[in-house]
N, C-alpha and C positions, 0 to 999 in steps of 0.2 A: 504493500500500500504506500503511496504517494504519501511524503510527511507535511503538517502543515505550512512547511516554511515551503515545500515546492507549490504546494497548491497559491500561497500567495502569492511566488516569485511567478507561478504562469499566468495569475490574475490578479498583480498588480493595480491596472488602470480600473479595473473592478471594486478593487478593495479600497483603494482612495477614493474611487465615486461614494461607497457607501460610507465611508468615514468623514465625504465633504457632504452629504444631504444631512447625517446625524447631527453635525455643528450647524448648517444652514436653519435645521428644523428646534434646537435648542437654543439660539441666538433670538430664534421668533418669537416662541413660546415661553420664553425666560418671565416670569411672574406674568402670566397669562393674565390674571385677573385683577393684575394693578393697572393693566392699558386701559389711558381712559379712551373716553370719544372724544375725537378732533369735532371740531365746529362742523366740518362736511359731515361727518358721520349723523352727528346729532339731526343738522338736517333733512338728511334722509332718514332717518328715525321718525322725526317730525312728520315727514310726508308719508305715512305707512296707515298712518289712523283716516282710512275711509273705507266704508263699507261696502264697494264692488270696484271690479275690477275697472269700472269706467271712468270711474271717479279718481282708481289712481292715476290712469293716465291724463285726463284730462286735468285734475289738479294737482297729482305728484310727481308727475313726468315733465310735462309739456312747460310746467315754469322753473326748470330745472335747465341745464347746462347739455344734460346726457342723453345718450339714448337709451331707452327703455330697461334692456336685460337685467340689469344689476338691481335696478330698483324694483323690478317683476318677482326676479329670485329673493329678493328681503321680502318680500310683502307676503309671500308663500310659507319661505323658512322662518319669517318672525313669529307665522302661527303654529308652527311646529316647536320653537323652542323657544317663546317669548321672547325677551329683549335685554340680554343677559349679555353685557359686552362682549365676554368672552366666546361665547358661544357664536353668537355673529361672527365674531373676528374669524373663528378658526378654518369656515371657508373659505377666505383669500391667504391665511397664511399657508394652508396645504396650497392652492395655488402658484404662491410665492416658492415653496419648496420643490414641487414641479416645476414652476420654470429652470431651476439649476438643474434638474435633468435634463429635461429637455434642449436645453441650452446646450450642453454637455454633447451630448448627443448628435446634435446638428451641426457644432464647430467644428468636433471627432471628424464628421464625415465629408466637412468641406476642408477643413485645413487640417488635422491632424489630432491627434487623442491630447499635446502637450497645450495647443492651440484652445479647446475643448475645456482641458482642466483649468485652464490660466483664467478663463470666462468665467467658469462655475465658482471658480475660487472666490472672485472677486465679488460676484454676485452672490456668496455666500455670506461673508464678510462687512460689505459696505453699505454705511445705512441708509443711502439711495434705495436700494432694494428692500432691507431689514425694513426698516419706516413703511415700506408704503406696500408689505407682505401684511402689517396690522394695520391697515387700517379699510376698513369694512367698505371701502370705496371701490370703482373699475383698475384700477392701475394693474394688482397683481393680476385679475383676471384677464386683462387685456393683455399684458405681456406675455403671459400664455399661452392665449390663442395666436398673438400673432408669431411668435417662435414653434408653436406646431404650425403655422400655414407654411412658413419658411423649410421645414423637416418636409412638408407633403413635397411641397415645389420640388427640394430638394430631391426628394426619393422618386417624385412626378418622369423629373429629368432624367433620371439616372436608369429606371427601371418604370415604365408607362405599366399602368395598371390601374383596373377604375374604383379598386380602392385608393390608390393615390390621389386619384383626380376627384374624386365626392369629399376624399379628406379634406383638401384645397380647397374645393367649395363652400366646407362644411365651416371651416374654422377662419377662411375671409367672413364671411356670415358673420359669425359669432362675433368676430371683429370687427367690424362694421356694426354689431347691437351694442357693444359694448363701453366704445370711445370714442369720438369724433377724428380726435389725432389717432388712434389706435387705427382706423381706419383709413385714414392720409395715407397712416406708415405701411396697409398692405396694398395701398397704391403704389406707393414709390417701392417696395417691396416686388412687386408684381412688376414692375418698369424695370427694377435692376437685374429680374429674373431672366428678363425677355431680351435687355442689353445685352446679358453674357452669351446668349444663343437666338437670334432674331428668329432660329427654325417655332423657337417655344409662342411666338405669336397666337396661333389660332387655336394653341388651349387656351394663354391666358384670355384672347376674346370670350371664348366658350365658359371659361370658369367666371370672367365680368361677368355676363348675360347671367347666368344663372341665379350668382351672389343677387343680380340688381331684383332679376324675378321674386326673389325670396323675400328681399327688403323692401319689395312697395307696401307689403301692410304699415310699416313704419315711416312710410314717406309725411304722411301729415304732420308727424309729432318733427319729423325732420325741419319741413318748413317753416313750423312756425317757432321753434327753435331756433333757426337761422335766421327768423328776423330782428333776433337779440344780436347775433353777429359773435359777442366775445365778453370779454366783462371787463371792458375799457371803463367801465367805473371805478374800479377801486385798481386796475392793473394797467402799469403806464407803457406805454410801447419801448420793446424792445432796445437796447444803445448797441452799437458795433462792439463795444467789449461782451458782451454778455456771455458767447461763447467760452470764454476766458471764464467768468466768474460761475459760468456751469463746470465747466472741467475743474476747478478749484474745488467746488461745492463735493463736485463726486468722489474728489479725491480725499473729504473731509479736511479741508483746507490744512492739509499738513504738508509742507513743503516737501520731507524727507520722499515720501511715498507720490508728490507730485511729481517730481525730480527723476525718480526710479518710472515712474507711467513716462515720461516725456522721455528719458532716454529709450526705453523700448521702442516706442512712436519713431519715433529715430531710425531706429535700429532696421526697425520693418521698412522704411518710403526706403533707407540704402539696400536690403536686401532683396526688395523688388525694383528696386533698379537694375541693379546686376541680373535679377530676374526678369528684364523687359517688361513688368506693368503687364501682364498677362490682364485680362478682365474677369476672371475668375477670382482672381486676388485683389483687386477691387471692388468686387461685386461688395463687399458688408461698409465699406465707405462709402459707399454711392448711394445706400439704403437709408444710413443714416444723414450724408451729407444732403439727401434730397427732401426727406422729413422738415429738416432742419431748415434749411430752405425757403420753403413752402412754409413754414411756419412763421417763420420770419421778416419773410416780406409781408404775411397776410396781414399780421399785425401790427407793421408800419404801416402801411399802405389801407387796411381794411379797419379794423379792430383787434384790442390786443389780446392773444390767445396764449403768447408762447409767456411758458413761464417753467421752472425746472420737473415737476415733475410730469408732464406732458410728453419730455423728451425720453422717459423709461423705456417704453416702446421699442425706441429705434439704438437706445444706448450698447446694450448686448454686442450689436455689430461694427460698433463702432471699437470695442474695447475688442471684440475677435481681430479688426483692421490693428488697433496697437501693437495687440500680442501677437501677431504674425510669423513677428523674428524668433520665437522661445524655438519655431522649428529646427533653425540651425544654430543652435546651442550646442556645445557639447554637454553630456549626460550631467556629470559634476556640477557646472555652474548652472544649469537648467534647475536642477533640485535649488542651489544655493538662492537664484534670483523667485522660485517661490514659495522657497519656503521663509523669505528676506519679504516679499511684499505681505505672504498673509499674514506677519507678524505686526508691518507696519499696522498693516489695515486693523490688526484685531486689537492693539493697543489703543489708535487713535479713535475707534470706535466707542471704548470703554473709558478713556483717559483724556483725550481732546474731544470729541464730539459730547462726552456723556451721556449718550444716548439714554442709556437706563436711569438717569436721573431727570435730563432738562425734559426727552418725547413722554417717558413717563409722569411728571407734574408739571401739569400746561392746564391752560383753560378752566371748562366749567367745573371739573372735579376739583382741582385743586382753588378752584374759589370757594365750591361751596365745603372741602374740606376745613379751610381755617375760617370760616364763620361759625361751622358747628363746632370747631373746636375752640374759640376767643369768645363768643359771645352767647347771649339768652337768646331765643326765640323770639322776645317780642323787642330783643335791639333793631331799632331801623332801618333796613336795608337798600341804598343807593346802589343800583345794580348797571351795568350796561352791557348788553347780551343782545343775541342775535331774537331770542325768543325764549319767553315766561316757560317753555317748557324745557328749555335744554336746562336751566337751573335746579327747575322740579324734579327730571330723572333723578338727579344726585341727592337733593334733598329728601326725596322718597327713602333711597335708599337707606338712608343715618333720623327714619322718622322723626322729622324736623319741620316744623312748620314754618315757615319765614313770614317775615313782617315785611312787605316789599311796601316800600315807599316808589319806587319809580324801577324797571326793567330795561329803561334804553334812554338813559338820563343824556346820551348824547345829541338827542330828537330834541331836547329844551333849547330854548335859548339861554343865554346868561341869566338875565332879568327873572326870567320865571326860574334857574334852578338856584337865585338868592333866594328867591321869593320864599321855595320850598323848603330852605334851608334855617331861613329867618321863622317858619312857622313850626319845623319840628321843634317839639320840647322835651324830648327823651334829652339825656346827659349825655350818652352812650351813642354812637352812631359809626354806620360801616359805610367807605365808597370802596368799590370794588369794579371791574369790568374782569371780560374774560374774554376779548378779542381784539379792541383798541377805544382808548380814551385820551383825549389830551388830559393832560398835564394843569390844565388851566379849570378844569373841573376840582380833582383832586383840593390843587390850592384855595380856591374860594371857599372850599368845602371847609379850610384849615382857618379863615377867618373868622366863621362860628363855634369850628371845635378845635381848639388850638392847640390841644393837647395828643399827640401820638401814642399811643396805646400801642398797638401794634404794626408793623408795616412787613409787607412781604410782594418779592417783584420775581416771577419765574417766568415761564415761554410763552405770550401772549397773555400772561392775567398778571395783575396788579393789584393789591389790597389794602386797603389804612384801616384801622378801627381807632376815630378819633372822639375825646371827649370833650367835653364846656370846663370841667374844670382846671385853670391853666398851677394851678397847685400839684397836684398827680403828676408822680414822678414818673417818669417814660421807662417803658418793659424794657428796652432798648434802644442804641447810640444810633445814629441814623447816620449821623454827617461827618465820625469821626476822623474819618482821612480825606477830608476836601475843605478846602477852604470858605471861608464864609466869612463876609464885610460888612459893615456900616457904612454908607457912604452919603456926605453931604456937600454935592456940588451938581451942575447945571449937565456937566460931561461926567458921567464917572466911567471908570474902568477899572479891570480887574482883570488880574494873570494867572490863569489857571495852571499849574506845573504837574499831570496826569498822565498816566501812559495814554498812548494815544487810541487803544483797542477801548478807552474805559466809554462809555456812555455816561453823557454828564444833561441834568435837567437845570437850568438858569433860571431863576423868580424874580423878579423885580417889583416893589410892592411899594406903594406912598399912599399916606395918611396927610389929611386934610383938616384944617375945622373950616365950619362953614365958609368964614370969611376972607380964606383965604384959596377957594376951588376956584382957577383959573378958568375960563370959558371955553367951551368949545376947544378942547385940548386930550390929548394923548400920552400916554406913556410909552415908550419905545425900548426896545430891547434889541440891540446889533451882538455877532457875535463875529469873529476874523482871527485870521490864523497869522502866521508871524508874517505872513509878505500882507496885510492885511486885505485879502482877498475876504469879502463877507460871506460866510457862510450858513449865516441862519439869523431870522430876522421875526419879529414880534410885534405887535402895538396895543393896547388897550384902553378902552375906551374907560372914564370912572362911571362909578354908581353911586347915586344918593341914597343916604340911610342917617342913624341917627350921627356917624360919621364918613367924612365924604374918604373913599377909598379907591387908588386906580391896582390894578394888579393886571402883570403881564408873564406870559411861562413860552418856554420853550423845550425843547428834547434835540439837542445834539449828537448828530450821527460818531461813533469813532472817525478821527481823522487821520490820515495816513501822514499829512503831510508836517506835522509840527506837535511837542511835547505843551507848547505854548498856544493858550487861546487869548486872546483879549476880548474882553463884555463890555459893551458900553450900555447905560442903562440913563434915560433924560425925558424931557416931558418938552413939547412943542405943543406950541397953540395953531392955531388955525392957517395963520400965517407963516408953517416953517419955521418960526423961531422959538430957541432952546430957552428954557424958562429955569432961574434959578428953584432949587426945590432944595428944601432945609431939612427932610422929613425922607428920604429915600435909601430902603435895603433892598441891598444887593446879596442875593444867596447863589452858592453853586451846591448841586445836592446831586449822588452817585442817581443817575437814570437807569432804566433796564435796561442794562446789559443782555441779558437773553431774550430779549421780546421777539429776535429771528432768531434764534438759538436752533431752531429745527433745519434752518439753511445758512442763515450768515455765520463764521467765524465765532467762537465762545473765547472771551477773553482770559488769561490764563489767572489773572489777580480779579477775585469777584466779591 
């Protein structure tokens, strides 16, 4: 009998496969049931509570972004196993875990088994993938189906068979129900099919016609989707770098392991040089480079759509085009180079990214975590949420009734959320959001309750629990390591000396008595870097009360360019002239650092 060290040595790439899906599938599933729901998730949660199927489509689909599938299969499976995060979750993590096979599988058989592993790996590892394997949204399911359409085409080409070709059909379909861009990518997928073999034409006609036949029931919900266009509301078009700040993103912005991606990149465009550029060896750059594209220009030119995780899809082949070169390797430095990346990767995942800390406390759970745990029931609750229900899941859960004073305090104006603030009379009051709130909420909130009780800032949510009594000694130091001024002059300024990764929030606040509120006047807040280029800019109007008060806030991006900020903080009247003011603080206070924690950079001092 064969001893096990032979059986592994003839089934080596075997036995790493199953050793890479066991880490893929534990990296996912790691505290299963601390993942919360992202804001998408919630909302589709949201959209699940109607009683026929007509009604989800016509109100849970059609004012949605997507096409159908994904929110069909929740509305099925929610009644099968309720609404138990985990539970949801676990069919796109098995997803996610199949696509590393499948992956595996399809690079194996166009570029080679080393080619194959180098893709899985990464997609095992990186929390491009990891991240968006939980979350109960189309991404891992889309990336699925379109790397099976890619195995059919593959296997189509190779060996014609009509199980090949129903496959092809089957899973451009799915593709196409699944993501908008998921379905781009088996266009341009389908294009780069047909580039590498012009013969393969009058299948892929054949397998269009088909897919299209399939998809006209789904054509209505399509069109009147498309006359949204993109969600150029809240997502600004595209910049020429952006490509840049997606390949950083994927590499979890760690230099070492970008360095080691960009040398391979390298390695591959010389090795196929030498290799003449066959179209075969281009075929998974062209897949992605056309995606991308297309996605690109639409959103400059149309509406903005392109944003990083849109690009999952098409990334697979783009990271099979990097790793190219692992093929001529010799055996030695092949092991060396990854068994060298999936270290970087699995450190920076755990250590620079944080994943298990910053994706795991985000949003509505960890807001409504530290209410239920800082305050009473019947404390006041300033909320700003996408919707009274996403709160409520969580609240449900820690049977907590909340006292909501307002659910989307960002919909107020100034004047009315004084107003509301001047009329609570609890001691005790909470502002909190759990997806985005200026800054300028927060502080006026602080001229009623001026006392800090508690403060906590993690990945899209932000919390105070402030009180009226300015006696009550603070749970904790808030501002220890930033500077903070009194300033009385017409200009002031202020030099901030912080690393540059920090995120920093600016207040600027003046006190008035009656007789001396200038007319028709502003307070102004500049901020500028050492070549004093302005980089963030404020103004505030005052409010009458029983004293006259203006207050202005801002939230400063990290800046790359200088250790040094200067603040100018001053009051102009009507006419553009600076007005001496006797009466004006200037504060600089640590801002959230991780409010993009799940995609921009995590500073390393927090």
């Amino acid at each position: 009998m064969r001893s096990l060290k032979q059986y592994i040595n003839e089934h080596r790439y075997t036995c790493v496969l199953f050793g890479v899906l066991v880490l893929a599938a534990v990296l996912r599933l790691y505290h299963l049931t601390q993942i919360p729901f992202a804001n998408d998730e919630l909302s589709a949660l949201y959209r699940l509570q109607f009683p026929s199927f007509k009604t989800l489509i016509t109100q849970g689909v059609m004012p949605d972004g997507h096409p159908a599938l994904v929110q069909v299969f929740l509305y099925y499976y929610s009644k099968l196993v309720g609404s138990s995060s985990s539970l949801l979750k676990l069919p796109f993590i098995i997803c996610g875990v199949a696509s590393v096979w499948v992956a595996y599988t399809l690079f194996t058989l166009q570029l080679g088994r080393r080619v194959g592993l180098m893709v899985a790996l990464s997609m095992t590892t990186t929390q491009f993938f990891i991240m968006h394997s939980q979350l109960a949204r189309p991404y891992s399911v889309g990336l699925l189906f379109i790397l099976l359409l890619a195995l059919y085409l593959h296997k189509l080409a190779s060996k014609p068979s009509r199980l090949h070709y129903l496959g092809a059909v089957l899973f451009m379909f799915l593709s196409a129900s699944t993501h908008y861009i998921a379905l781009l990518t088996a266009v341009c997928l389908m294009f780069a099919w047909v580039w590498v073999d012009v013969k393969r034409l009058s299948n892929a006609i054949r397998i269009s016609a088909l897919v299209t036949l399939l998809y006209v029931p789904q054509l209505v919900v399509f069109f009147q989707q498309l006359k949204v266009g993109g969600v150029g509301s809240w997502l600004g078009k595209p910049q020429l770098n952006f490509i840049y700040h997606f390949f950083s993103y994927s590499q979890h912005h760690f230099g070492p392991l970008m360095m080691l991606t960009f040398v391979l990149g390298w390695a591959s465009l010389l090795f196929l040089g030498i290799d003449k550029f066959t179209k075969k060896q281009l075929y998974p750059l062209v897949v992605f480079g056309l995606t991308f594209l297309v996605a690109f220009i639409y959103s400059v030119y149309r509406n903005p759509v392109l944003q990083f995780p849109v690009l999952l899809f098409a990334w697979p082949f783009m990271l099979a085009f990097l790793f190219s070169a692992v093929r001529y390797l010799p055996k030695t430095l092949f092991i060396w180079v990854i068994g060298l990346m999936t270290c970087l990767q699995l450190y920076s995942l755990v250590y620079m990214r944080k994943h298990y800390q910053v994706f795991y406390n985000q949003s509505y759970r960890a807001t409504v975590k530290q209410i239920v745990t800082n305050v009473t029931p019947h404390t006041p609750l300033l909320l700003n949420g996408n919707q009274p229900f996403y709160f409520n899941y969580y609240f449900a859960q820690s049977n907590f009734t909340p006292n909501y004073l307002h659910t989307r305090i960002d919909s107020l104006s100034i004047p009315l959320y004084q107003k509301l603030l001047q009329n609570t009379q609890a001691d005790t009051l909470v502002v909190a959001h759990a997806f985005y709130l200026s800054s300028l909420y927060f502080e006026w909130a602080k001229v009623y309750y001026p006392t800090v009780i508690f403060h906590q800032q993690q990945a899209f949510n932000e919390l105070y629990v402030l009180c009226k009594n300015q006696e009550l000694t603070q749970h904790n130091k808030l501002f220890d390591t930033l500077t903070s001024a009194t300033l009385y002059s017409k200009n002031s300024r202020l030099t901030c000396d912080q690393l540059p990764q920090q995120r920093l929030r600016v207040v600027a606040k003046v006190e008035f008595t009656n007789d001396t509120l200038p007319n028709n006047s502003v307070l102004v807040v500049k901020v500028f870097d050492m070549s004093q280029r302005m980089i963030a800019e404020s103004s505030q109007a005052y409010f009458r009360n029983t004293k006259q008060i203006a207050l202005a806030s801002l939230d400063i991006e990290p800046t790359p360019y200088s250790r040094i900020l200067n603040v100018q903080a001053f009051v102009h009247n009507e006419k553009q002239q600076q007005l001496i003011i006797q009466n004006l603080t200037l504060d600089v206070q640590p801002g959230n650092s991780l409010i993009y924690g799940t995609i921009g950079a995590i500073p390393f001092k927090q």
